[in-house]
C-alpha positions as CSV (number, residue, x, y, z in Angstrom):
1,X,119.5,-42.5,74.3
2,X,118.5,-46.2,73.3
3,X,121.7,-48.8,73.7
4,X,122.0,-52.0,72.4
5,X,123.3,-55.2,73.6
6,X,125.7,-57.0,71.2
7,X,125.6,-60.9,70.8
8,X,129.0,-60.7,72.0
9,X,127.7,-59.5,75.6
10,X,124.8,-62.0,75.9
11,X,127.2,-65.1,75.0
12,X,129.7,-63.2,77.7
13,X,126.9,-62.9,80.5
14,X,125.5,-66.2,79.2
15,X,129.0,-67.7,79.9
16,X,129.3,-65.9,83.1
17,X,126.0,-67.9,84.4
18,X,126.7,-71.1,83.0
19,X,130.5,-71.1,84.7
20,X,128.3,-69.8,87.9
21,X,125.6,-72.6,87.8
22,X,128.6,-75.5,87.2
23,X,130.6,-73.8,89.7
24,X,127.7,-74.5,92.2
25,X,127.2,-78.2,91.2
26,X,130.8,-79.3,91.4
27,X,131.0,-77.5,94.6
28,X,127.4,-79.2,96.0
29,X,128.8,-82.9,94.7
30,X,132.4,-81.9,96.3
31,X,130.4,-81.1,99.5
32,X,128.2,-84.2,99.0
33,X,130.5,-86.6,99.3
34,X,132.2,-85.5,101.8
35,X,129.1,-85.5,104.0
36,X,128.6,-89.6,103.0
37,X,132.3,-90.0,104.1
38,X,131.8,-88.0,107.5
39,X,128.3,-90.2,107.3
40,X,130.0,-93.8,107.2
41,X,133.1,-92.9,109.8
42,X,130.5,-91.6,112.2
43,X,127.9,-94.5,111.5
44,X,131.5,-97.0,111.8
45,X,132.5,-95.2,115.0
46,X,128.9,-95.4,116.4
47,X,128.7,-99.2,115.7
48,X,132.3,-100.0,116.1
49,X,132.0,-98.3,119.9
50,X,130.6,-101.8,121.8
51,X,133.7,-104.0,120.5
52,X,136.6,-101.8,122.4
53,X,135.4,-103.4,125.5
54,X,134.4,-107.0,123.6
55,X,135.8,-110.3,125.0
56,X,135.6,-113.9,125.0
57,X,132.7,-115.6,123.0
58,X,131.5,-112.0,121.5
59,X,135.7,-111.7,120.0
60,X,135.1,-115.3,118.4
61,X,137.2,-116.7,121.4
62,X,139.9,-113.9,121.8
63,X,141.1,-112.2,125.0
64,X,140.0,-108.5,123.5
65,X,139.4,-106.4,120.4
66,X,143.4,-105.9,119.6
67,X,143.9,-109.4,119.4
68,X,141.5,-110.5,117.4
69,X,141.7,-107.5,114.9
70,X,145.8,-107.5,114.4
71,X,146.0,-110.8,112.3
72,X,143.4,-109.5,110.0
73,X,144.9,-106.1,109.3
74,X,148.4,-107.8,109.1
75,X,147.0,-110.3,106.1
76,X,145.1,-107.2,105.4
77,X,148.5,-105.8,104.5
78,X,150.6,-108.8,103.4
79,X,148.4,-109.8,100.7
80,X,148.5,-106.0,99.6
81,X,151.9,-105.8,99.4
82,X,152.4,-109.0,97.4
83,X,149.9,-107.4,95.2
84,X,151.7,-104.2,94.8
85,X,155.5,-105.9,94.5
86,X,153.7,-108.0,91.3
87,X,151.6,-105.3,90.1
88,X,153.8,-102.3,90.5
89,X,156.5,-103.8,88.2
90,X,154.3,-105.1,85.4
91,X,152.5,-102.2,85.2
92,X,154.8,-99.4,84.7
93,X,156.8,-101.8,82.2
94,X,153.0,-102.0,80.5
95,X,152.7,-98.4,80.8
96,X,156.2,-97.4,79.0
97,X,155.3,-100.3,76.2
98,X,152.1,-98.2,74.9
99,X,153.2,-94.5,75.8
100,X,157.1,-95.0,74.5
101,X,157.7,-98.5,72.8
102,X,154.7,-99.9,70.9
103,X,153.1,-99.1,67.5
104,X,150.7,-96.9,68.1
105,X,148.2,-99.8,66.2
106,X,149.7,-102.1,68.6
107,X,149.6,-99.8,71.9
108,X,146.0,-98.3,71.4
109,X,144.1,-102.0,71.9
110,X,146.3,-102.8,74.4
111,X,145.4,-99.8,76.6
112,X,141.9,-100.2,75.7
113,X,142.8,-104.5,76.6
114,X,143.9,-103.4,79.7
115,X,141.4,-100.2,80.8
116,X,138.6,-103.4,80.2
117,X,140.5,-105.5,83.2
118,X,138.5,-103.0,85.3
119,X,135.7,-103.6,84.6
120,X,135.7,-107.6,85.4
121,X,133.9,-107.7,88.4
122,X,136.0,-109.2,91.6
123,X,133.7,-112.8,91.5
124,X,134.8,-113.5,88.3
125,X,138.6,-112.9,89.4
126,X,137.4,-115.1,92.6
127,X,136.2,-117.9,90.4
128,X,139.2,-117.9,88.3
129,X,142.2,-117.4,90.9
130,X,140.2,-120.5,92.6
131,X,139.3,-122.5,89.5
132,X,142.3,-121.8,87.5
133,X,145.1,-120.2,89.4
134,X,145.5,-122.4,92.7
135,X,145.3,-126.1,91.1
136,X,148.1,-124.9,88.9
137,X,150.4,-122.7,90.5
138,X,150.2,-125.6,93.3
139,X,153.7,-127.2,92.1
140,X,155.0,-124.1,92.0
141,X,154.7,-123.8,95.2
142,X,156.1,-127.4,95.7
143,X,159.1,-126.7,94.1
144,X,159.4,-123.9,96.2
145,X,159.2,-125.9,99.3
146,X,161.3,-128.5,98.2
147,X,164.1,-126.0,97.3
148,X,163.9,-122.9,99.0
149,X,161.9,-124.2,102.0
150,X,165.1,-123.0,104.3
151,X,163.6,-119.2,103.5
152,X,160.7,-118.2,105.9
153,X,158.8,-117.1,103.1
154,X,158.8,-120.7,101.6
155,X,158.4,-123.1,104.3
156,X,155.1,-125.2,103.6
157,X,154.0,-127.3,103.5
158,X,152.9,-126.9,99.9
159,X,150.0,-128.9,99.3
160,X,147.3,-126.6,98.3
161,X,147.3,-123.6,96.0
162,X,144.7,-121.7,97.8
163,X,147.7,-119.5,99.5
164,X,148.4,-115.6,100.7
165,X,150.6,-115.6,97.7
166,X,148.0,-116.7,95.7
167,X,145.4,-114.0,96.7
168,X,148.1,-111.4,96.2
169,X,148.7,-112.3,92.8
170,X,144.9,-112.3,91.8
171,X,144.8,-108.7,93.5
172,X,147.7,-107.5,91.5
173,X,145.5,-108.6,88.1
174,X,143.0,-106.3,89.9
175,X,144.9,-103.6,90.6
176,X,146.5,-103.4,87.2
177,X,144.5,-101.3,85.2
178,X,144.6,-98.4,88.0
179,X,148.2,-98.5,88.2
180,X,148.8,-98.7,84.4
181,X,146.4,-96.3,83.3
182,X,147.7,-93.3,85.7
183,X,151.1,-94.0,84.4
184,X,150.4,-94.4,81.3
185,X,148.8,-90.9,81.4
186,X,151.9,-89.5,83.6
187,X,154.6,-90.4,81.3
188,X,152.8,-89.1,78.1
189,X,152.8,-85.9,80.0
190,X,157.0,-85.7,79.9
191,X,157.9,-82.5,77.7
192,X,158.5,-83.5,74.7
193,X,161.5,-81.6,74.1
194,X,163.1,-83.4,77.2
195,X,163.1,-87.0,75.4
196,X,164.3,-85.2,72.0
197,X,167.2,-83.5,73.8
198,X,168.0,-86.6,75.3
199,X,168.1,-88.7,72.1
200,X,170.1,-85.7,70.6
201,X,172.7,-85.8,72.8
202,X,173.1,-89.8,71.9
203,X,171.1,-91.1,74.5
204,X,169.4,-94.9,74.0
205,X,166.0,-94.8,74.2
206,X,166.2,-96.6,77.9
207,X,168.3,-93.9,78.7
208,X,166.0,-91.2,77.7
209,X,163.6,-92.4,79.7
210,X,165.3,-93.6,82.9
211,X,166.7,-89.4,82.7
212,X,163.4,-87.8,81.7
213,X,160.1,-89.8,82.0
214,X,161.1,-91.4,85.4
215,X,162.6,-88.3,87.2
216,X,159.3,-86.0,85.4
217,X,157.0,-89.1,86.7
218,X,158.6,-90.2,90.1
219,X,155.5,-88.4,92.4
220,X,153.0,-89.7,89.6
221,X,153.9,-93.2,89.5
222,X,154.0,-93.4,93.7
223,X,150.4,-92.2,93.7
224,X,149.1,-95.0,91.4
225,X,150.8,-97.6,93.2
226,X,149.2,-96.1,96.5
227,X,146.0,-95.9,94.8
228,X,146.6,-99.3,93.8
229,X,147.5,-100.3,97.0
230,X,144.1,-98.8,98.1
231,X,142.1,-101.2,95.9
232,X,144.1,-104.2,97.1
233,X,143.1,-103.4,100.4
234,X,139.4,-102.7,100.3
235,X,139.0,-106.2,98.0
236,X,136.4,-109.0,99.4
237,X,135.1,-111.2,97.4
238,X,138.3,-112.3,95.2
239,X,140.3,-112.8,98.3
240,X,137.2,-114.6,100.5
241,X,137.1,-116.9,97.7
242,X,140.8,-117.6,97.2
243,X,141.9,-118.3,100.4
244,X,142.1,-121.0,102.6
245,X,141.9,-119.3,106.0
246,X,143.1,-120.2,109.0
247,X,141.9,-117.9,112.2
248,X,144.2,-115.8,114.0
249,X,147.3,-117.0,111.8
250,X,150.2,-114.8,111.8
251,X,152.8,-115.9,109.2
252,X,154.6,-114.8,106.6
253,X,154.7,-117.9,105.1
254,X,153.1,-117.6,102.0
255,X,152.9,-120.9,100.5
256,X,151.3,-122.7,104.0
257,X,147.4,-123.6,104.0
258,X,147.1,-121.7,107.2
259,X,146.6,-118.4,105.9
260,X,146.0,-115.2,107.8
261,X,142.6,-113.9,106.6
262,X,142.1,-110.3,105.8
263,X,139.4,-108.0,107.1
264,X,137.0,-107.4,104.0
265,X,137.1,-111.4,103.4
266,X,136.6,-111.7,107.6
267,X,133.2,-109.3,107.7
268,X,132.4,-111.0,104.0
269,X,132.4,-114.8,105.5
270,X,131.3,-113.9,109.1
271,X,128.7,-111.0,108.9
272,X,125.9,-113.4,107.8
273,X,125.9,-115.4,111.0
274,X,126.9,-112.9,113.3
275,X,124.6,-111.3,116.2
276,X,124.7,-109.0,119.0
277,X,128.0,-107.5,120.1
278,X,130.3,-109.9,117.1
279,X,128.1,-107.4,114.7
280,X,129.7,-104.6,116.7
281,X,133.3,-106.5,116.4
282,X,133.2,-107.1,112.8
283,X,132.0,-103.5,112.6
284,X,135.3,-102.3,114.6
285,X,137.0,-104.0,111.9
286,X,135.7,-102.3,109.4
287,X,136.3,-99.1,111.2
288,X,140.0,-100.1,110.6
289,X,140.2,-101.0,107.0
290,X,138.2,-97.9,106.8
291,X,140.9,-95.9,108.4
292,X,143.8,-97.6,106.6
293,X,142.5,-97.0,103.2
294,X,142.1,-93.1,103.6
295,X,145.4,-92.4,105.1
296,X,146.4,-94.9,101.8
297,X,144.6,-93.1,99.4
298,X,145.2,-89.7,101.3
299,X,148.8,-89.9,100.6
300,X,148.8,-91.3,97.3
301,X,146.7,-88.3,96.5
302,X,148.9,-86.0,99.1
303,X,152.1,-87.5,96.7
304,X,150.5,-86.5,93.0
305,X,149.2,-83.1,94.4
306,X,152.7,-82.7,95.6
307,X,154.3,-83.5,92.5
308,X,152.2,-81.2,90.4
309,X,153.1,-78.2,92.8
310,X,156.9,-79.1,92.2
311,X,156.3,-79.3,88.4
């Protein structure tokens, strides 16, 4: 007895290997990556090795590794939270301007505006931020001085633009787009019936949103700022320009010309002339950026995943 396959069954078993085959690649790229990662924290850990025991001369004239690492990771840091405490802001208003406020012929260039900013690569936001940026936001920071200079922040003296505050604020532009888009994509995702029963019940439209979209969009909007945060800390070039460093500076005095440098701009301006066991230092470094990045990214990712389980 002769049977006979319907087209039905070959699209099914068709299916059935196609969903196999992509199954495979994800899994093989998934695995791929994950072997690079393991690839550059064993090739930093390798390299970084020599520096724990560094000194003198081969520590650019520091009594050991700590002490010549600290001041970078703490402007590291500084400059990425003044990124995040402009960026953050700006970008979720931006965010609830196209996905709640705008025409949508208004709030669909504006995304697209926005999404571009990403694409600008971090020389050209070097160039600008020390071109444009410092030489005018220098009597700004004047005026600062001059009347707020009894708050630690303030002190000065102001007479240059090329600041921590500055880099901070041209890696908030950077960051932007990251943090916009994923909350932009968030609060779309609010039920819609949430917002109408809100405005139902005679709610203003801030209203509605401050009870549904931020309460639905709390764990999404703390992952894109830690992913923005993860961007402000890995950035090089932008911040190397910017800058005017001074070496071991620890100050959180952001409108002073002795700035502390960060360690992406450090291994950026140094790496070039370095030899022997400073490689192995600026290495180390590295090793620590490295390491503060994942566990940055890591929890803005732990956060979201977190989020979505709740939903």
């Amino acid at each position: 007895m002769s049977t006979t396959t319907t087209p039905g069954e070959l699209t099914g078993t068709t299916t059935r290997r196609g969903d196999a085959v992509f199954a495979g690649l994800t899994r093989s790229a998934g695995l791929l990556i994950m072997v690079a990662l393991a690839g550059v924290a064993i090739f930093l850990m390798i390299e970084g090795a020599p520096a724990i025991t560094a000194s003198g001369e081969a520590t650019y004239g520091t009594d050991n590794i700590v002490v010549y690492v600290w001041p970078l990771l703490f402007g590291t840091l500084l400059a990425a939270i003044i990124a995040m405490i402009v960026a953050a802001p700006l970008a979720i208003g931006l965010a609830l301007v196209i996905s709640h406020y705008a025409p949508r012929r208004f709030a669909r260039p504006v995304g697209y505006l926005i999404d571009l900013l990403a694409a600008v690569p971090s020389v050209v936001y070097g160039l600008w931020g020390l071109s444009v940026l410092a030489p005018n936001i220098q009597p700004v920071y004047a005026w600062l001085a001059d009347n707020l200079g009894w708050i630690p922040f303030f002190e000065g003296p102001a007479n240059t633009g090329r600041t921590i505050l500055t880099g901070g604020i041209v890696l908030a532009i950077m960051a932007l787009p990251i943090i916009t888009a994923i909350c932009r994509e968030v609060f779309v995702q609010t039920p819609r019936m949430h917002e109408e029963a809100a405005l139902a019940l005679g709610a203003t439209r801030w209203e509605m949103i401050r009870m549904t979209v931020f309460p639905y969009s709390r764990s999404g909007v703390i992952s894109a700022i830690m992913l923005g945060l993860g961007r402000a800390l890995g950035e090089t070039m932008a911040i190397a320009m910017v800058l005017s460093v001074g070496f071991g500076v620890v100050t959180f005095n952001l409108i002073s010309p002795q700035n502390p440098s960060t360690i992406a701009a450090n291994i950026a301006l140094n790496f070039g002339n370095a030899s022997g066991t400073k490689i192995n230092v600026l290495i180390f470094s590295g090793l620590v950026l490295f390491v503060v990045s994942f566990a940055v990214n890591f929890l803005g990712r732990w956060i979201a995943a977190r989020g979505v389980v709740k939903g």
